[in-house]
C-alpha positions as CSV (number, residue, x, y, z in Angstrom):
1,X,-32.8,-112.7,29.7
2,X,-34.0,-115.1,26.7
3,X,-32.3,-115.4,23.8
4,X,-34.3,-116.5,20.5
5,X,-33.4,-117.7,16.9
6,X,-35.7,-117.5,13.9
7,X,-34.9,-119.0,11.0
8,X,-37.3,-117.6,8.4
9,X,-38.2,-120.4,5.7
10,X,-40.7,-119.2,2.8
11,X,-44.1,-121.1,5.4
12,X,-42.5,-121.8,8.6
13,X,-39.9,-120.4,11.4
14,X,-37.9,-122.8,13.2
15,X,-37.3,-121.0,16.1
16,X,-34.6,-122.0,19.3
17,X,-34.8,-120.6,23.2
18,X,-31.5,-120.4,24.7
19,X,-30.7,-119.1,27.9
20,X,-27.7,-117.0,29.1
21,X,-25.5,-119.7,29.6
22,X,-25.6,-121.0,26.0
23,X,-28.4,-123.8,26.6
24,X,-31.0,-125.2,24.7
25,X,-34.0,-124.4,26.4
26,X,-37.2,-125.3,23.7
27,X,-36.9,-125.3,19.9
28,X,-40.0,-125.9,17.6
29,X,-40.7,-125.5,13.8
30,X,-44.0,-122.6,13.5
31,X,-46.5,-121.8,10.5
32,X,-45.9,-118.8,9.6
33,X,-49.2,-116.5,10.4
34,X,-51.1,-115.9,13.8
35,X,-51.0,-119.6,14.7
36,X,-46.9,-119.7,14.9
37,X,-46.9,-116.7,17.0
38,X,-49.5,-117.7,19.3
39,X,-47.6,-120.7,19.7
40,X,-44.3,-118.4,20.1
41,X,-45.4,-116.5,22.7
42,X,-46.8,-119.9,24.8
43,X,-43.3,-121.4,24.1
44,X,-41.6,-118.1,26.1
45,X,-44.3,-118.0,28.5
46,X,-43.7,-121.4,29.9
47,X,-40.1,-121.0,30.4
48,X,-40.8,-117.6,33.2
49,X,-44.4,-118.9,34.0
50,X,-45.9,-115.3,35.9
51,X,-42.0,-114.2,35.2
52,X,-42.6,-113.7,31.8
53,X,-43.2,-110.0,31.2
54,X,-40.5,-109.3,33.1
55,X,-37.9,-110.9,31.4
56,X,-36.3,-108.9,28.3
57,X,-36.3,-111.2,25.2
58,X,-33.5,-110.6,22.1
59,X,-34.4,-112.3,19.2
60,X,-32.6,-113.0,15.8
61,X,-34.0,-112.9,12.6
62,X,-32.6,-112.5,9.0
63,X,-35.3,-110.0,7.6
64,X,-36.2,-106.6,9.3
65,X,-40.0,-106.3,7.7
66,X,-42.5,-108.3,7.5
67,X,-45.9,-108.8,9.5
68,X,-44.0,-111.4,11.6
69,X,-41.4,-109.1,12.8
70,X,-43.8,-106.4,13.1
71,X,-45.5,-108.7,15.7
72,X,-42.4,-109.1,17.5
73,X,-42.0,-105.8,17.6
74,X,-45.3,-105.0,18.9
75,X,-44.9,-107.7,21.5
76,X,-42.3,-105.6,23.0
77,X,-39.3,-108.5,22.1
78,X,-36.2,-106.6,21.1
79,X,-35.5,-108.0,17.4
80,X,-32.1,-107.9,16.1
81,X,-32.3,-107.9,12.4
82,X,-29.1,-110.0,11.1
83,X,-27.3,-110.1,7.6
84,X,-27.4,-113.7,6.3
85,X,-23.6,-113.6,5.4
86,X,-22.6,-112.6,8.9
87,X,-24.6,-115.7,10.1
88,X,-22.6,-117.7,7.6
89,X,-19.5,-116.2,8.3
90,X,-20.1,-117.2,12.3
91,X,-21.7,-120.6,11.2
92,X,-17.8,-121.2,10.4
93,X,-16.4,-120.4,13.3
94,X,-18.1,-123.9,14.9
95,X,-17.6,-126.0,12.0
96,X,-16.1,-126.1,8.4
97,X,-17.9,-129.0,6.8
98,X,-20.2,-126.9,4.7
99,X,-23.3,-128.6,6.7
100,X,-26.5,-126.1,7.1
101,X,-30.3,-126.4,7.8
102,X,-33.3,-124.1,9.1
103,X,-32.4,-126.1,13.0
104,X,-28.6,-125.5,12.8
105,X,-29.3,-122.1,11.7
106,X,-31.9,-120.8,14.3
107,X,-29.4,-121.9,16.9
108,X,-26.7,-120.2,15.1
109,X,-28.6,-117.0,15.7
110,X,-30.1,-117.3,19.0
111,X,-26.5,-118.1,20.2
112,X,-25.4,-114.6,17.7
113,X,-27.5,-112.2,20.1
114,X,-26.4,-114.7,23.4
115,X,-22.5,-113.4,22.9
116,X,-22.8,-110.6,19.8
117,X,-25.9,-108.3,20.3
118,X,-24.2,-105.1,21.3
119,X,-22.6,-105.6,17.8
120,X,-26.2,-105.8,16.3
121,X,-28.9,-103.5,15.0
122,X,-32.1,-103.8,16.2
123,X,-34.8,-103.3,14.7
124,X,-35.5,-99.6,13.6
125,X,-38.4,-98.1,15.6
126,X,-39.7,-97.1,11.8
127,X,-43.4,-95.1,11.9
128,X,-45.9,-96.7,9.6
129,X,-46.2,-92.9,7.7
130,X,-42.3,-94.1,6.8
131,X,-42.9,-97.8,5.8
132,X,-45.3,-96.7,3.6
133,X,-43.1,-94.3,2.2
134,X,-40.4,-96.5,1.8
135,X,-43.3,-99.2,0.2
136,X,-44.4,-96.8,-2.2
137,X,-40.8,-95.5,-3.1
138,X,-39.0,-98.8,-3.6
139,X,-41.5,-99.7,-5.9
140,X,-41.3,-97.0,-8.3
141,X,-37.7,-96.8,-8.1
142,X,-38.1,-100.9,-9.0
143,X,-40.0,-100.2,-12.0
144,X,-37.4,-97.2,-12.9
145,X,-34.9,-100.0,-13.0
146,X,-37.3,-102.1,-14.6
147,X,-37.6,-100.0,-17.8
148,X,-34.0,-99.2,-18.2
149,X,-34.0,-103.2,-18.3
150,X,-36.2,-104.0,-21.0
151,X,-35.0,-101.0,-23.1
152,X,-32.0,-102.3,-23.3
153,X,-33.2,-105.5,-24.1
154,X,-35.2,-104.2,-27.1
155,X,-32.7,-101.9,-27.9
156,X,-30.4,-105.2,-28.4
157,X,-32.9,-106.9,-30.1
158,X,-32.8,-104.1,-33.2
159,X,-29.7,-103.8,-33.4
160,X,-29.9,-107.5,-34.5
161,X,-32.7,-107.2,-37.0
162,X,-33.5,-103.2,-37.6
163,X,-30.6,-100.8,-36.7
164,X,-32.3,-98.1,-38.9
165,X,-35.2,-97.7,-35.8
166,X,-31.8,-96.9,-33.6
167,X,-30.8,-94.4,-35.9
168,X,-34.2,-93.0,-36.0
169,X,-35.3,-92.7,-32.5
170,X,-32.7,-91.5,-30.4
171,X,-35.2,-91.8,-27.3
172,X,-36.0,-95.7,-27.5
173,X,-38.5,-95.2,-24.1
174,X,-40.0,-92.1,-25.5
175,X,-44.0,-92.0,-26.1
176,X,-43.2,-91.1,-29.6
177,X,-40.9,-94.1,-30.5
178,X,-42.8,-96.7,-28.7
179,X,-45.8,-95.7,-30.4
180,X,-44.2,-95.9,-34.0
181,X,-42.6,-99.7,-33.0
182,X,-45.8,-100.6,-32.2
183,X,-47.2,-99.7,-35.3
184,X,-44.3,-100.9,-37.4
185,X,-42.1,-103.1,-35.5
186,X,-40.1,-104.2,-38.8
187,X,-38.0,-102.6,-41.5
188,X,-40.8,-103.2,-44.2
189,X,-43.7,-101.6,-42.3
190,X,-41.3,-98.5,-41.0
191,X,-40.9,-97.7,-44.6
192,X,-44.4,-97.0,-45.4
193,X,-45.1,-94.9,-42.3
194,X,-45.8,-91.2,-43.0
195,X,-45.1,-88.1,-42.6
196,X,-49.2,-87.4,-41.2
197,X,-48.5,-90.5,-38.8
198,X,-45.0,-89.7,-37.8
199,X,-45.8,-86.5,-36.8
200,X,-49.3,-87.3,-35.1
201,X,-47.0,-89.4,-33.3
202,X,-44.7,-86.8,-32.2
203,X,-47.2,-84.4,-31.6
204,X,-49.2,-86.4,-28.8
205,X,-45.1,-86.8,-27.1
206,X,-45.3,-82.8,-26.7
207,X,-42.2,-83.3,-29.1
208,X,-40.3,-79.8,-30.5
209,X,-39.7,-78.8,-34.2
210,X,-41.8,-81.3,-35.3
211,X,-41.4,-81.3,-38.8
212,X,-37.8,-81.5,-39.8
213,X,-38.0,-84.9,-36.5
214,X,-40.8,-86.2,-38.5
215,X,-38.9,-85.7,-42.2
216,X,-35.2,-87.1,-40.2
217,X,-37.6,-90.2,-39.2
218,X,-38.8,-90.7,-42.5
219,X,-35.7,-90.7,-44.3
220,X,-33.6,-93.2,-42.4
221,X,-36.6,-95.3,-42.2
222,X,-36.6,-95.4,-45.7
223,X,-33.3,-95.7,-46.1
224,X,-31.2,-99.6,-47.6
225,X,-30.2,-101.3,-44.4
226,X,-28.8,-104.9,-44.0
227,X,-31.5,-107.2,-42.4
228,X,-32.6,-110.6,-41.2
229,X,-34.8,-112.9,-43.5
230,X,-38.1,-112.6,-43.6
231,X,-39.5,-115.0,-41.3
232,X,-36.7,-114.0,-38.8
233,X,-37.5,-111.0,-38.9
234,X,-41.3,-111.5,-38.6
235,X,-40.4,-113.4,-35.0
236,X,-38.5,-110.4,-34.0
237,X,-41.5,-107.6,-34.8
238,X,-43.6,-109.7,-32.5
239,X,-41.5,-109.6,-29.4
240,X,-40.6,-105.6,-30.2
241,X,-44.4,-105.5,-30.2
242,X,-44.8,-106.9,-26.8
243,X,-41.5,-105.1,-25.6
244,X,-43.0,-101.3,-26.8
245,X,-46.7,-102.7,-25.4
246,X,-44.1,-103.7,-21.5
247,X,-42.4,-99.9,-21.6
248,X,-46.0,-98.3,-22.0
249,X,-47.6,-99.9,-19.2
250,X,-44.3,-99.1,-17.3
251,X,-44.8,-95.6,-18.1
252,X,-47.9,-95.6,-17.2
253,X,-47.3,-97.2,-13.3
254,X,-44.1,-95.1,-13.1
255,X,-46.2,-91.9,-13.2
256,X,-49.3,-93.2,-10.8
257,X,-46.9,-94.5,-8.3
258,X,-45.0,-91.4,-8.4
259,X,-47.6,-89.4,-7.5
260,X,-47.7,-91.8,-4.7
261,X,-44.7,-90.8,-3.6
262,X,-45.1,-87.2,-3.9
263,X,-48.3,-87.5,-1.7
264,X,-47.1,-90.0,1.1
265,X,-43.9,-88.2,1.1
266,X,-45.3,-84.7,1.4
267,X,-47.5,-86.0,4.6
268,X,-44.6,-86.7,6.7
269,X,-42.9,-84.4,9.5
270,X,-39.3,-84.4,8.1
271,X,-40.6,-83.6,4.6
272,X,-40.1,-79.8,5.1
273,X,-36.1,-80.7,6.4
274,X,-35.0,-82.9,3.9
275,X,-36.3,-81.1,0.9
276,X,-34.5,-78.2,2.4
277,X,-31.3,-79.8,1.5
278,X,-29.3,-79.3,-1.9
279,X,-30.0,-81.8,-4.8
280,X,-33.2,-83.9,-3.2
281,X,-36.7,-82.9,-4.4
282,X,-39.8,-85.0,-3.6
283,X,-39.0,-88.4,-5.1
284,X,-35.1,-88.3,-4.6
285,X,-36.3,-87.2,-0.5
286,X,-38.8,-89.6,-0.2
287,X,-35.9,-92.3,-1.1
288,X,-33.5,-91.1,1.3
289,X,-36.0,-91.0,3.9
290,X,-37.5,-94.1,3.1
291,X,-33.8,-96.4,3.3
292,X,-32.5,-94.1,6.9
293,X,-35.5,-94.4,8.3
294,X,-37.0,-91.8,10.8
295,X,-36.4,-93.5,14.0
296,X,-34.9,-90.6,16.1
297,X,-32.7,-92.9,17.9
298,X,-31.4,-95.0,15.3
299,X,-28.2,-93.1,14.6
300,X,-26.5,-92.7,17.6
301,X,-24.3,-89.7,16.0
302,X,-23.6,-88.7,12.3
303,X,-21.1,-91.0,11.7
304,X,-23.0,-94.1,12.4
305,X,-25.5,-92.6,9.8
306,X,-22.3,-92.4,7.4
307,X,-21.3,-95.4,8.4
308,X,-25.2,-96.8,7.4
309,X,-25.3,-94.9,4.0
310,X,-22.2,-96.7,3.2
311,X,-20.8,-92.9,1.9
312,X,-17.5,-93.2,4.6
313,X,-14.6,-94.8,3.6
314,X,-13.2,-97.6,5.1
315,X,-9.2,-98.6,6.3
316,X,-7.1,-101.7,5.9
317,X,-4.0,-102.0,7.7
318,X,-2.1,-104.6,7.9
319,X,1.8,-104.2,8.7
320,X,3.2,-101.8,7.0
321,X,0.7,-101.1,4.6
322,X,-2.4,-98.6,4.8
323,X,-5.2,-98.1,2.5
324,X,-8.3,-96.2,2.1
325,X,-11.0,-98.0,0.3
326,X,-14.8,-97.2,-0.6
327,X,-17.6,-99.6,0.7
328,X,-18.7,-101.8,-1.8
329,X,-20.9,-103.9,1.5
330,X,-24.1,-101.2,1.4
331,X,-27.9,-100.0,0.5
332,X,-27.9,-100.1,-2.7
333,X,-30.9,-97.9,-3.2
334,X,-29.5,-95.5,-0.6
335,X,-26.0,-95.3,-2.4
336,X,-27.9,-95.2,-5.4
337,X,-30.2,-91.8,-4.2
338,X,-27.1,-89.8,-2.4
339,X,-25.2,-90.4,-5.5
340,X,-28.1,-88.8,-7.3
341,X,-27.9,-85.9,-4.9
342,X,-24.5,-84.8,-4.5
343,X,-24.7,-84.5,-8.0
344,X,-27.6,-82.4,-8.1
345,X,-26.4,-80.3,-5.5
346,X,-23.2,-79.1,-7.6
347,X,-25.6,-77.0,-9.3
348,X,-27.3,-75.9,-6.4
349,X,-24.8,-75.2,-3.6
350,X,-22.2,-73.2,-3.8
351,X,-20.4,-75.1,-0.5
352,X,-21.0,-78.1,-2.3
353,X,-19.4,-77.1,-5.6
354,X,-16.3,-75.3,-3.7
355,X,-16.0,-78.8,-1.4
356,X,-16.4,-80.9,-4.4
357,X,-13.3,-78.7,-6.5
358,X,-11.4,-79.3,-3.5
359,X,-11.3,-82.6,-3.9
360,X,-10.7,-82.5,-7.5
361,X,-7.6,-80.3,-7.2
362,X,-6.1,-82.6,-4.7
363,X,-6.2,-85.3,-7.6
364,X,-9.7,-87.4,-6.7
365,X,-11.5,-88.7,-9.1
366,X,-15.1,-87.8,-10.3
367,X,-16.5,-90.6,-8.2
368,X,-14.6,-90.2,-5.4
369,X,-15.2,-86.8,-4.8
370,X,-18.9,-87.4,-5.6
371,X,-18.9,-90.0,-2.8
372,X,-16.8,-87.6,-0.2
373,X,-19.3,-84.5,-1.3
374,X,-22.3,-87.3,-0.4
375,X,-20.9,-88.6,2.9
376,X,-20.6,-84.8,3.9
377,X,-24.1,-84.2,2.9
378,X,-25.3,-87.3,5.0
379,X,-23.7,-85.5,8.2
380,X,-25.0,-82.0,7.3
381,X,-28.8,-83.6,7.1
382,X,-28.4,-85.6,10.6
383,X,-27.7,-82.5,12.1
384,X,-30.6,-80.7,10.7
385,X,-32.8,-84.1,11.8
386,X,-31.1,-83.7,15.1
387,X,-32.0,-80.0,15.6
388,X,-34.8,-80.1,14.0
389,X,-33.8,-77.3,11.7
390,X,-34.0,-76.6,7.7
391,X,-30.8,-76.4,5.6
392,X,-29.0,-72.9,5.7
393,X,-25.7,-73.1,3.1
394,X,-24.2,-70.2,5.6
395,X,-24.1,-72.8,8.4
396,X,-23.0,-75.8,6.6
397,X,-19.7,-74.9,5.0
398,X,-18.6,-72.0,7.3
399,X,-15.9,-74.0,8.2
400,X,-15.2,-74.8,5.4
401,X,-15.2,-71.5,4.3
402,X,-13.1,-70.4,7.6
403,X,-10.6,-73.8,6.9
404,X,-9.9,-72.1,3.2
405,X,-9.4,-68.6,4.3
406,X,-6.7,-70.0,7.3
């Protein structure tokens, strides 16, 4: 057995070959591309000789995508993907005086999957129909994030110079608003808009009860405000321009890429299982899909899923003391979308809504019931992944149901 460290730098990989015993057997620094893993696989090959194929090689990266560890994967090396902090955290257990570089850091992690690699991941066995999912899905969910980002940023940017436009639009994203601050970015300019251009505006947003929005508009628009001096104010109607000009385009690439979503999401085998369950349609499944995964094997049962999602709790002890704590270390777009759902299913589920008033009449709190109502969601869709089988409420909270009436 060979044991390998790669230490991923932003051109190169310094890589180390260590045997069983814990020694140095070859180290080198790569280029990154087809060159470095030529040169890999020569550098493996001439510790076995014929041998080579025979002998299982674990390597130890801190990244789990990539083209380079897709062409360790395809080589047939098992890749053990490894958080950066843990590799700190067992840096420290060989010295304390701070010292680290790309050398000292591939041996830390070839000698990680020498003594630690039953405590390791590997690698998810990932389809390409699910890395393009979770491609496509990431990046809408980064441009959600995105808008909410510069919104807030022009929202605090008017409050500094032109409160009014708060006052007035109570939608700062919406099509409507944006297209007004565009057109009048300052107090002066707001005043003169009207009532025919206010309410063109809102018509072309599909907006409701048009004209008492578009006479509301007009009159806090024209309303005395405090406000900036001229010339300040000038500098800040230029960057609301470009901010309202940003949230547009956002808009815009939010929709296309989710239609993205919908289609690469709708091509894939599990689709029909996961959209089964309460509170995930296409975008919300296509996220949860995208951060588990759809390696059958990954999850050995459905706590090791729980355990991934970062929904179970976690336990101190420590003496005499006991406590049950939430996991703060987790997949933040995964938390993020099972959140999203075991809210949704509240409305949906009946099971859900009885487990999730459970909770609440023992004295949890709105968040922690949420996450407890998530974490049992997680197991109920491993088991239908497992079985192969689409959601049935019937199924998943008879005992529940049984449990209540005992």
């Amino acid at each position: 057995m060979l044991f390998v460290g790669d230490d991923w730098a932003e051109a190169h990989h310094d890589v180390e070959l260590m045997d069983a015993a814990g020694r140095r057997l070859a180290k080198a620094r790569l280029p990154e591309g087809v060159a470095g893993m030529a040169r890999l696989h020569a550098m493996i090959g001439e510790q076995f000789g014929e041998d080579a194929e025979a002998v299982e090689v674990r390597i130890g990266i801190e990244t789990d995508r990539g083209p380079w560890v897709q062409a360790l994967i395809a080589a047939g090396y098992t890749v053990f993907a490894v958080n950066p902090l843990s590799v700190a955290r067992y840096r420290e257990r060989h010295g304390v005086s701070g010292a680290k570089s790309d050398a000292a850091d591939a041996h830390t992690l070839a000698d990680m999957v020498r003594t630690d690699s039953h405590q390791l991941r590997p690698v998810a066995g990932d389809t390409a129909e699910a890395e393009a999912i979770k491609v496509v899905s990431r990046a809408h969910k980064t441009l959600i994030w995105e808008r909410t980002r510069h919104t807030q940023r022009l929202r605090h940017a008017l409050r500094d110079y032109f409160p009014a436009a708060l006052n007035a639009f109570t939608d700062l994203d919406a099509a409507d608003a944006l297209e007004l601050l565009a057109k009048a970015p300052d107090p002066a300019s707001a005043a003169k808009l009207t009532i025919t251009q206010i309410t063109a505006a809102l018509k072309r947003a599909r907006r409701h009860d048009i004209p008492v929005k578009a006479a509301s508009i007009q009159a806090v628009l024209r309303a005395e405000h405090l406000g900036q001096p001229a010339v300040v104010t000038a500098a800040y109607a230029t960057t609301t321009r470009a901010a309202a000009a940003v949230l547009t385009v956002l808009h815009e690439q939010i929709k296309a890429l989710q239609g993205q979503v919908d289609a690469h999401f709708g091509r894939h085998p599990d689709a029909e299982i996961i959209l089964s369950q309460p509170g995930l349609g296409p975008v919300l499944g296509a996220r949860v899909l995208a951060e588990f995964g759809d390696d059958p094997d990954r999850y050995a049962n459905a706590k090791r899923r729980k355990n991934y999602a970062g929904t179970s709790p976690i336990t101190r002890a420590s003496g005499k003391k006991t406590a049950v704590l939430a996991r703060f270390v987790h997949n933040d777009r995964l938390i993020d979308a099972l959140m999203t759902q075991a809210f949704s299913a509240l409305n949906t589920s009946p099971g859900a809504r009885a487990y999730y008033d459970q909770l609440r009449a023992r004295g949890a709190h709105h968040n922690a019931a949420l996450r407890q109502l998530a974490n049992r969601l997680v197991g109920i869709l491993h088991g239908c992944l497992k079985t192969r089988t689409l959601y049935d409420e019937a199924t998943a909270w008879s005992h529940r149901a049984e449990k209540a009436a005992a």
